[in-house]
N, C-alpha and C positions, 0 to 999 in steps of 0.2 A: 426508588432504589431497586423493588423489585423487578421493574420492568427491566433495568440495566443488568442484574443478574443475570435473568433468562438470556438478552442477546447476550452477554460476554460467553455465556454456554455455550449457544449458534454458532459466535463467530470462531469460538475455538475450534467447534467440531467441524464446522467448513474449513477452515485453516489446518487444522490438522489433515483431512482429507485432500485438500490440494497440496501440501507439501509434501504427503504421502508419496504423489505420484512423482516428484519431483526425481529421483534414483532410478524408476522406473521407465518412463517416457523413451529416454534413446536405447537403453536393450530392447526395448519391445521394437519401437520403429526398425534395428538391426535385424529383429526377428524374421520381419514381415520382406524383408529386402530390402528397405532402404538406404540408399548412401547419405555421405555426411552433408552434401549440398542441401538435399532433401529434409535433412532431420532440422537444417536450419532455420528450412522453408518453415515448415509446420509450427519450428519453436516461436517465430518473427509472426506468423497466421492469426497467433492467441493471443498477441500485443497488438496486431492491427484491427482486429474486431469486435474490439476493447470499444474504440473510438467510436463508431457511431453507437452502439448501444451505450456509451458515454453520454453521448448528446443526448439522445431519446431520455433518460434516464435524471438528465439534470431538471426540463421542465416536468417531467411528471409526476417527480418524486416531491415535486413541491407543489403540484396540483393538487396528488393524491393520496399524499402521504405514502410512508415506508413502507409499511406493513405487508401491502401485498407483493411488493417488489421483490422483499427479503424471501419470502416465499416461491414467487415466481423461481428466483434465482437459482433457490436451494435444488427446489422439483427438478427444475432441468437440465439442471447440471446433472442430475442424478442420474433422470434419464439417458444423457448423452453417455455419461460410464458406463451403463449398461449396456449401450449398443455397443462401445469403444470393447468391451470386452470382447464382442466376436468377431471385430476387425478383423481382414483377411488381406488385406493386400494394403499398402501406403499409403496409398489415394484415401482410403475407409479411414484413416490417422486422422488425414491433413484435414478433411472434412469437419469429422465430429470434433476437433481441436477449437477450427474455427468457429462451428459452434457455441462451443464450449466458452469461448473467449468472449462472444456474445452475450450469452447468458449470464454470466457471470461479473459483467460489467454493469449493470443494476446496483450488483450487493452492498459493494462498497460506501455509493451515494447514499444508498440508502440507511444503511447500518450509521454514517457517520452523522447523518443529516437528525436518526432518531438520537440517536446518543445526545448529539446537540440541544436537541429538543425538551430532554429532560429536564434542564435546569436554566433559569436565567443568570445565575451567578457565574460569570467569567471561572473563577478559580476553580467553583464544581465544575465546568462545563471541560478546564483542562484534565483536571482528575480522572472525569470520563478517559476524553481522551488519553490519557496515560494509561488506563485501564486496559483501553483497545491494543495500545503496542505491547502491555504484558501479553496480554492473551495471545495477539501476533507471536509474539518473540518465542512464548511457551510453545505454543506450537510445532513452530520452523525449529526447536530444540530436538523434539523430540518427535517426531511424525517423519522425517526422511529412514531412521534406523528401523522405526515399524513397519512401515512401507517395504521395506526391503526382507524382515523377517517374514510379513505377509506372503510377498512372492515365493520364497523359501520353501514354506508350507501351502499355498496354492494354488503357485504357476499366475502366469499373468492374468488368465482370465477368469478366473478365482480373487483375485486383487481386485481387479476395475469392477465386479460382481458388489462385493464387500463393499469398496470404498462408495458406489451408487447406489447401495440401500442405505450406506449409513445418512448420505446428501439425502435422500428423500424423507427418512425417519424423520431428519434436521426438521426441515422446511414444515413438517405435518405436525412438530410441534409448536415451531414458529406460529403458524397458523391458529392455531388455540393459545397459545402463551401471549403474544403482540397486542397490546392494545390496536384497537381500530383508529382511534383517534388522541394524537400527542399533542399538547401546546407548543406554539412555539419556539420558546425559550427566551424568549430575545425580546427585552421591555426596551420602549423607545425611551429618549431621556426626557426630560421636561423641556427641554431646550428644541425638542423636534417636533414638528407635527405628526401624527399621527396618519399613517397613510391608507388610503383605500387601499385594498386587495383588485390588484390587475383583473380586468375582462377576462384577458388574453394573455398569460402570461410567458413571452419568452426570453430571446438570449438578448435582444438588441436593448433591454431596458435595465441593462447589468450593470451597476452601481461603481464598478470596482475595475480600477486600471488594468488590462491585462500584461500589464507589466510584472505583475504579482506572481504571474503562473511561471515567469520564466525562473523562477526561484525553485517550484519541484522539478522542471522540466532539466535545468543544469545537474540538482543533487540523484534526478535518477539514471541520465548521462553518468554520472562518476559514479554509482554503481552497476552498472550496466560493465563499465570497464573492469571495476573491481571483477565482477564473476565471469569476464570473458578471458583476465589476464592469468588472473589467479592460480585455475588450474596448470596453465601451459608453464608459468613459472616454477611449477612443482616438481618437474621430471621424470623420470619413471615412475616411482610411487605415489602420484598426482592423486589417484580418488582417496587413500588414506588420509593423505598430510592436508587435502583442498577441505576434506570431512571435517577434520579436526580444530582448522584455522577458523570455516564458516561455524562450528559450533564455540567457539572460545570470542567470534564475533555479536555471535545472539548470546552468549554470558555478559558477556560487556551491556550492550544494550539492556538486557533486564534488570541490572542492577542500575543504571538511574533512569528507567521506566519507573523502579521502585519508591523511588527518594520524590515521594508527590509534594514536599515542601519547594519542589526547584516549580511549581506551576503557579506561586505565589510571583514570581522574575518575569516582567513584562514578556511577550513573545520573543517582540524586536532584536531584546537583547540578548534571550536564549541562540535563537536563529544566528546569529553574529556569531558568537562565540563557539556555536556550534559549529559552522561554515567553518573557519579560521581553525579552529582543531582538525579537521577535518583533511581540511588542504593539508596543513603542515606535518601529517599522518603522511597522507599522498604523497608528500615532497620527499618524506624521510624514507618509503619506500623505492622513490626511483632511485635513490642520490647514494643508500648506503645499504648496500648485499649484507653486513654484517651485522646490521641490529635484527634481533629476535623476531621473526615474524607474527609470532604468537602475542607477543606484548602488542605490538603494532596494532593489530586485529581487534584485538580485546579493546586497547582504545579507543579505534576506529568505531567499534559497536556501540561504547559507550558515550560518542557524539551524539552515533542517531540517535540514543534512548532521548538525547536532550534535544536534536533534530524534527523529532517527527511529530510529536506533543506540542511543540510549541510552536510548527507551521501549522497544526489542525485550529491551534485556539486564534493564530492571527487569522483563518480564512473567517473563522466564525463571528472573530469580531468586524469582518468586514461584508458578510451574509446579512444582514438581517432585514428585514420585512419578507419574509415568504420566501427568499431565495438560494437558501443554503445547499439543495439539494444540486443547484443548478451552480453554485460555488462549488462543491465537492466533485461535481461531473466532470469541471475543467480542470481540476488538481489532477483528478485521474485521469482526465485525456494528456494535459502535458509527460507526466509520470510515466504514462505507457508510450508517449512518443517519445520520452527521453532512454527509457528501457531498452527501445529499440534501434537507437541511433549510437546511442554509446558504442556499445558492440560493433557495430558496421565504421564507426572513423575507426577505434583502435585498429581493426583488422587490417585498415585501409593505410596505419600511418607506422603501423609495431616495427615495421624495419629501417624507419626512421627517427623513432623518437619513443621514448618510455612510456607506453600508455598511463602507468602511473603519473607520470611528471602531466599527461591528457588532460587527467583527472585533478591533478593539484590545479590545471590552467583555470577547467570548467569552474572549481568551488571559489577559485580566488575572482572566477566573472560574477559568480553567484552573488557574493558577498560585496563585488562593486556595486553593482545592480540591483541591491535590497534597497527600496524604496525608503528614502528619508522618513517617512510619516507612518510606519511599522512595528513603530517602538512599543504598541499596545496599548497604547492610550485612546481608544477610536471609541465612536460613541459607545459600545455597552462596558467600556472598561467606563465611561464617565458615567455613564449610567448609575453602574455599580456605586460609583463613589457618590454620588448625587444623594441616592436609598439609603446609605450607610449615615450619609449628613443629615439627613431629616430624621 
């Protein structure tokens, strides 16, 4: 438990520090000169460089354990804000963005892969993970309004100064707080053999359908929409009212991140239920201008609290011998290519069809598409039960 404290500390103070920049990122680009084609460039750069330090990230984080990764991550993201403070011209953005999106593609696998690690018990192991989307969600609450006060009182390069010493403090304590070495978490059942640990371990001896992945890759397509449509539907006062809907969205979300008795409820059927509200959120927004957006929203957030928790405990349950890290690399490879794609059909299809109604298509393919055999019952839920019967 104490090791889980420290990261929940981490992930907040990195969480809070990238979502910081999140209000700031396109005044600064506008600063430097760049147009809007441009700012999009840069924005789509730090989703695509995600992906290979994705892959690199899944076998090693299971070779070599998390610990160093988290750190890597923390350092050099740090670094990158620090140069990003003296940017001078847009090119110097697009650059250390890409970077940035690099380095920063580690953290995740890593961070989820130890959390994992900590416990063999399924229902701990979702706890964790509910843990993690509070701490997300706290964050993305309250780090876009400091971010902004930040600038207020520093100018940008007083902000990106700030927010890359607090990433490297992170990481230096990372460094001393992280155990070197986590157990697994993951007891095989009496019903399996127990498996040697691979030579050589890579992707081609991956366990697990990847039919799986198209399950984040749809739900972050229909966010990707959400935050492209959002604002343009807002109208003149768009950064107020877009402010106010995405934070009444992360309210929603933190309250059933809260409610850790819903991580007792198979995955499967979390995930379902979740999907299907979701859509029907999405549908109610194309279909009727008159219901309250703000209810909608608050809703909407309080899917994913049930959402995101309960796809982290089905990959886990579907991880184990050694391969979770390389399980969490392709949630966040799909994730980041769904991130990226959402945005680019809506753009592609808005003057033909309600990107909302997009979004309801994706979550109702989603929920086609969930694997019959998802329900959470996979070996460590039998596992579990097995331990409990003896």
């Amino acid at each position: 438990m104490k090791t889980a404290l420290w990261l929940y500390l981490f992930l907040f103070l990195a969480f809070f520090d990238l979502h910081a920049q999140y209000p700031i990122l396109t005044p600064f680009a506008i600063s430097l000169g760049a147009g809007p084609a441009f700012i999009g460039w840069m924005m789509g750069m730090y989703s695509l460089t995600h992906l290979p330090g994705n892959l690199m990230a899944g076998v090693l984080v299971d070779k070599n354990g998390s610990r160093r990764y988290i750190v890597f991550s923390l350092v050099a993201a740090g670094c990158i804000l620090l140069l990003q403070a003296h940017a001078q011209l847009p090119w110097h953005l697009l650059l250390l963005r890409a970077a940035s999106g690099f380095a920063l593609a580690f953290l995740s696998p890593a961070c989820m892969t130890l959390l994992a690690s900590l416990s063999a018990n399924p229902t701990t192991q979702g706890k964790y993970m509910s843990g993690h989307g509070i701490i997300h969600t706290l964050a993305s609450v309250v780090s876009p309004a400091a971010g902004a006060f930040i600038v207020h009182r520093a100018g940008y390069s007083g902000t990106f100064s700030t927010l890359g010493w607090l990433l490297i403090a992170t990481g230096v304590m990372a460094f001393f707080s992280v155990p070197r070495h986590v157990g697994t978490g993951m007891k095989p059942s009496p019903a399996e053999p127990k498996l040697e640990p691979e030579a050589n371990p890579g992707w081609s001896s991956l366990p697990v359908s990847k039919r799986y992945f198209l399950l984040p890759f749809f739900v972050s397509c229909s966010q990707g929409v959400l935050f492209f449509e959002l604002p343009l539907s807002q109208g003149t006062d768009g950064i107020v009212s877009t402010g106010i809907l995405l934070s009444l969205m992360s309210i929603g979300a933190l309250v059933t991140l809260s409610l850790l008795f819903l991580n007792r409820v198979a995955p499967g059927l979390r995930i379902a239920c979740a999907l299907l509200a979701m859509a029907l959120l999405f549908f109610a927004l194309a279909a009727w201008d008159a219901l309250p957006a703000g209810v909608i929203l608050f809703l909407l957030g309080a899917a994913k609290g049930v959402l995101f928790p309960a796809m982290a405990s089905l990959f886990i349950s579907l991880g184990g011998g050694g391969k979770l890290g390389r399980i969490f690399s392709l949630q966040s490879i799909a994730m980041s290519l769904g991130a990226f794609a959402g945005p680019v059909i809506a753009g592609q299809l808005r003057q033909s069809i309600s990107p909302y109604f997009l979004a309801f298509v994706l979550l109702m393919t989603a929920l086609l598409l969930l694997p019959p055999g998802s329900s959470g019952k996979s070996r460590v839920y039998n596992a579990d039960l097995n331990s409990r019967a003896a």
